[in-house]
N, C-alpha and C positions, 0 to 999 in steps of 0.2 A: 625472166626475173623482173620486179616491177619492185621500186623502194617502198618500204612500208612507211604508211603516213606516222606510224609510231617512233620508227628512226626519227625522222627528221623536229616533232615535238619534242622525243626526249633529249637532241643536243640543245632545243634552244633552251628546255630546261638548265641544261649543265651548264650553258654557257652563260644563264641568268644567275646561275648560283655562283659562278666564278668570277663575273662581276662584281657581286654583293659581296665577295669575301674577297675582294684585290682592292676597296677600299682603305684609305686614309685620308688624315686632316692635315692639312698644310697648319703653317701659323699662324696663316691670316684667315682662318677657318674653310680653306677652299675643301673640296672634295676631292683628292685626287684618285684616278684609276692610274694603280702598279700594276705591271706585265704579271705578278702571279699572287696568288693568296699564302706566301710564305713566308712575304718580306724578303724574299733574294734581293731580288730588284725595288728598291726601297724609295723611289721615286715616282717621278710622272715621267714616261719615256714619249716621244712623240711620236715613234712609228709603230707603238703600241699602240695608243691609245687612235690614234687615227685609223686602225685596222679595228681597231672594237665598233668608232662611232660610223665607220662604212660598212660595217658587214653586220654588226648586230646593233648600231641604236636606236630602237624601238625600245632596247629591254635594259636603257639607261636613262637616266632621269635627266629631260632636257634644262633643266639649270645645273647642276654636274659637268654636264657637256659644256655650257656655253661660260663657266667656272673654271675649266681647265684649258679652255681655247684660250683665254684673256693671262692665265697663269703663264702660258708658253708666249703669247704674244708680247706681254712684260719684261720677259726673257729676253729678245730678240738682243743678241750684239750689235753694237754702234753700225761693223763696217755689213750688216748685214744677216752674219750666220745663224742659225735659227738652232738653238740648243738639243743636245743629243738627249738630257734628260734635265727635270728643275727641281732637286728635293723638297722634300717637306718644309724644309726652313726657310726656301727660297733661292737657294744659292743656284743658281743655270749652272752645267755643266754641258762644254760644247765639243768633247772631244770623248770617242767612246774609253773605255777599258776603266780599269782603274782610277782615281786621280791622279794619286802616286805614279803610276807609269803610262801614264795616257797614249792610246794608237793613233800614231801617227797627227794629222791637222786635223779639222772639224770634221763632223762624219757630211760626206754629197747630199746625203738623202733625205736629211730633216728639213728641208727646205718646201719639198713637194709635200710630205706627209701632213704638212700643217697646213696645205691649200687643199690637199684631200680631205681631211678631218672638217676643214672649215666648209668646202661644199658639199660633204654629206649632211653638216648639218642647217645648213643653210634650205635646203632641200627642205626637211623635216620644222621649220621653223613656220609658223604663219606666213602667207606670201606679204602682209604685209609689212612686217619687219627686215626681210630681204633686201633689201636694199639699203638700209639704214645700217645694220651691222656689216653687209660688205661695205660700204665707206669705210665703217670706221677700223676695218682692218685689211683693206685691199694698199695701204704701204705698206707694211709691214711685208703682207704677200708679198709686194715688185720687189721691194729690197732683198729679200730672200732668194727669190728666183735669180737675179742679176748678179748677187753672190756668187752662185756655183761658174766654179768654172769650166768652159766649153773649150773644145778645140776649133780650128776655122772649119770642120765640118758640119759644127751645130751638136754635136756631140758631146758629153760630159766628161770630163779629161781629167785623170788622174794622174799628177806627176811623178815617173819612175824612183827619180832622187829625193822627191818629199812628198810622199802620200799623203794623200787622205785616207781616212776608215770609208772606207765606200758606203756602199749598201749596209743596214744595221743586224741585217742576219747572215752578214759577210761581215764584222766590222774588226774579223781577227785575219780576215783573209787580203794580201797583199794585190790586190786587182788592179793593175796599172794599162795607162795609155787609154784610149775610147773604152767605155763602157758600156757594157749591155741593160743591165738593170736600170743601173742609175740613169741611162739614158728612157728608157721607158717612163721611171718615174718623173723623169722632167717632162718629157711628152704627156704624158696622162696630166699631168697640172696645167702646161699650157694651154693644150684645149678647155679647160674647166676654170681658167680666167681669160680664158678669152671669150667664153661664153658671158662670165658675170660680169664683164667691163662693158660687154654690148650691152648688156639689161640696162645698166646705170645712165649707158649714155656717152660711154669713153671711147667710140668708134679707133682712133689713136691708135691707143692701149691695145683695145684686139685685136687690131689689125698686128701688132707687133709680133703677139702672143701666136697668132694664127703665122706669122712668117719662120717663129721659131720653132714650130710643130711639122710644118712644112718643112724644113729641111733637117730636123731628126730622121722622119722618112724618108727621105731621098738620098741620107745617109747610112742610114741602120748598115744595108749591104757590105759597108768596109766590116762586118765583125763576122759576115755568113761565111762559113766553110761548106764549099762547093762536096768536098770527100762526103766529110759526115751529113751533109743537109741538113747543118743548122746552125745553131748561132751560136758563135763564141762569146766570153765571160767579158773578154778584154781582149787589147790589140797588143800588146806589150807583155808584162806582166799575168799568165795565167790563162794563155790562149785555151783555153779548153772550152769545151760543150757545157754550157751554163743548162742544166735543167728547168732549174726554177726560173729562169728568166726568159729560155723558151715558151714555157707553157702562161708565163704571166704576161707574155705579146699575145698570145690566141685572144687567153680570156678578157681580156681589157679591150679587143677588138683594133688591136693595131694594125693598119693597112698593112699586110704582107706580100698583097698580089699572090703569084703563085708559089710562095715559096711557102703560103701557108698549106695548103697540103701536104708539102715535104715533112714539115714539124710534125703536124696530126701523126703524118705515117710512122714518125721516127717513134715518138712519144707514145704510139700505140703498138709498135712492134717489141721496142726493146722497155716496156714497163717494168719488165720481171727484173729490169737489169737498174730500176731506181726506188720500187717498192717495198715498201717490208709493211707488212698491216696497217695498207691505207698510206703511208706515210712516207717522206719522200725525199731523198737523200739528194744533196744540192749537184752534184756530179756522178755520173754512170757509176754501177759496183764494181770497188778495185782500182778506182780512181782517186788522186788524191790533189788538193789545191799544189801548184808549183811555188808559192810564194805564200808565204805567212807573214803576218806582223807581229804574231807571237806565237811562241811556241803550240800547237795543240797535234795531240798525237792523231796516228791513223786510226780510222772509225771512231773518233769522240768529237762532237761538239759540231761546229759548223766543218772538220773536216774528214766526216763520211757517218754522219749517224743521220735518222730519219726525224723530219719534221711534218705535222697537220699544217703547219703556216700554211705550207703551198700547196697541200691536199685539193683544196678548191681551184684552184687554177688549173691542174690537170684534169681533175671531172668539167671543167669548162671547156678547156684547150679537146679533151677526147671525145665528150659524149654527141658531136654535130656526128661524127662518122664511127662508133661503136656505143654505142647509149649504154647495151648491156655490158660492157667494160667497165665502166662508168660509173655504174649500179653497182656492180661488186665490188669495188674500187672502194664505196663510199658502205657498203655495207662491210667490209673488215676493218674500216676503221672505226665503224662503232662499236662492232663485237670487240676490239679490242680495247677501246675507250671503258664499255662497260664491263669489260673483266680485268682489267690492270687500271684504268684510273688514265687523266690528259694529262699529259707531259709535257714539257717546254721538247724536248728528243728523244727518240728510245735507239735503240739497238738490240741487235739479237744478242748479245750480252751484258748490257748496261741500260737502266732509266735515269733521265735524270729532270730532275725539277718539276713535282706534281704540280696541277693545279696551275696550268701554264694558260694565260686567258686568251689570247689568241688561234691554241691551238681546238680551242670548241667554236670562237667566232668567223675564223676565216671559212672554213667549210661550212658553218653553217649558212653563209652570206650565199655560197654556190647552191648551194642543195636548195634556197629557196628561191634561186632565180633557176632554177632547170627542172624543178618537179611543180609544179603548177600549186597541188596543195601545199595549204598552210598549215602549222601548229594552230588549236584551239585553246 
């Protein structure tokens, strides 16, 4: 089985047309990209939109992009936190859920998605502008970063008796003590300002970045379960086999040493036990999170229905050591993309939230780093 060059054209189609219709206009006439073309999500979210302009912006229009980087940058809180989402009208909001009943403190994870967002598109910019826009947005970056809190591991640390919303597609799920995820995502930033603090000239600075990245690794291990061979969600709160947070250390190329063929095997053995068409449910089947911060039932929503979010990271995480896994992996998720329509989740008895944009951009960011052809 060999993916047809036609798959991969027709999602970055879809994922151009769900771009163009998750459009809105701020007040101050910014562009902002919503996480879906419904209005659910009636904002600018950060770890939205940092997953659009990483995985698909080419097929966003670079002043849009560099219109909603300065919108969230604006945002930023005094003592650091970096907004969960910043509406139309302007108002940040830094705590996920509701307003009315907001989960727990600021979400961990907006901090890194807005250093990802800024060096995808940094990348994508003229080299000679490079430098000039990281200036004028690499505080904002440190403040951010220095916000989240760590434990003495170097770890990102959620407090049992006063949480945060962790991770933003966990931001109902109660994940206390070290963190898996949010530890990744602080990792993947640090090395990608420790990279643009060298360009400028701040030896300091990366040095610091590179010390704080260094012993994320040298920590990660407190969260691996030696039974299962793989990595737990949390150290406290929620000890379980984090799926998406396994397969997003493969893909991201996180030093694993040898524990990373433990993952590949796991994540390719028991697939059948987190798949459903393409799509990939954040804990093993029949598993459910041990802490919530709000109520949501069993099999809906982040606690046991299937997401595209992380669809890409598993065809990353799998295809070094079954390619053709991989392949099919990513061919049921279009077949079912193009006969039911993208969804923010589905289940085998429930969909919910068409027209969900991350769920056509993150796989399609994989598919065109592991199949050579492009869309025409």
């Amino acid at each position: 089985m060999s993916i047809p060059h036609e798959h991969i054209s027709w999602l970055a189609q879809t994922a151009q047309k769900l771009l163009q219709g998750c459009q809105t206009k701020a007040h101050d006439g910014t562009i902002l990209y919503t996480p879906d073309g419904k209005a659910h999500y009636a904002a600018l979210w950060t770890r939205d939109f940092a997953y659009m302009v990483e995985n698909a912006g080419d097929l966003m229009h670079p002043r849009h992009i560099e219109g909603c980087i300065r919108y969230l940058v604006r945002a930023q809180r005094k003592d650091g936190a970096v907004p969960d989402r910043v509406r139309p009208d302007g108002v940040p909001v830094y705590v996920a859920g509701p307003e009315s009943n907001p989960l727990g403190e600021p979400n961990l994870d907006n901090p890194p998605f807005l250093v990802i967002a800024v060096d995808a598109y940094l990348q994508r910019v003229p080299a000679s502008r490079r430098a000039s826009l990281f200036e004028e947005w690499s505080q904002v970056l440190d403040i951010g970063m220095d916000w989240i809190p760590l434990s003495p591991s170097g770890l990102v640390y959620n407090n049992p008796d006063k949480p945060h919303s962790p991770y933003g597609f966990t931001d109902c799920i109660g994940k206390t003590g070290e963190l898996l995820m949010e530890s990744l995502l602080y990792w993947q930033a640090c090395r990608m300002l420790e990279r643009w603090h060298r360009q400028v000239g701040r030896g300091q600075r990366a040095a610091e970045y590179s010390r704080r990245a260094r012993q994320v690794e040298q920590n990660i291990g407190r969260l691996w379960d030696e039974k299962a061979e793989a990595f737990l969600a949390a150290t406290v709160d929620c000890r379980q086999v984090d799926i998406w947070g396994n397969a997003y250390a493969l893909a991201i190329g996180f030093p694993l040493g040898e524990r990373r063929a433990k993952v590949q095997r796991l994540l390719t053995k028991r697939h059948e036990d987190y798949l459903w068409k393409g799509q990939v449910r954040h804990l093993f089947k029949g598993e459910y999170w041990q802490r919530l911060l709000t109520p949501v039932a069993p099999d809906r929503y982040q606690n046991g229905a299937y997401w595209a979010t992380a669809t890409g990271w598993v065809l990353k995480a799998i295809h070094p050591v079954n390619p053709q896994l991989a392949e099919h992996i990513f061919a049921e998720l279009i077949e079912d993309f193009r006969a039911n329509g993208v969804y923010e989740c589905v289940h085998p008895e429930y969909r919910q939230l068409e027209s969900y944009v991350v769920s056509a951009c993150n796989p399609l960011g994989a598919a065109r780093s592991l199949w050579a052809r492009r869309e025409r």
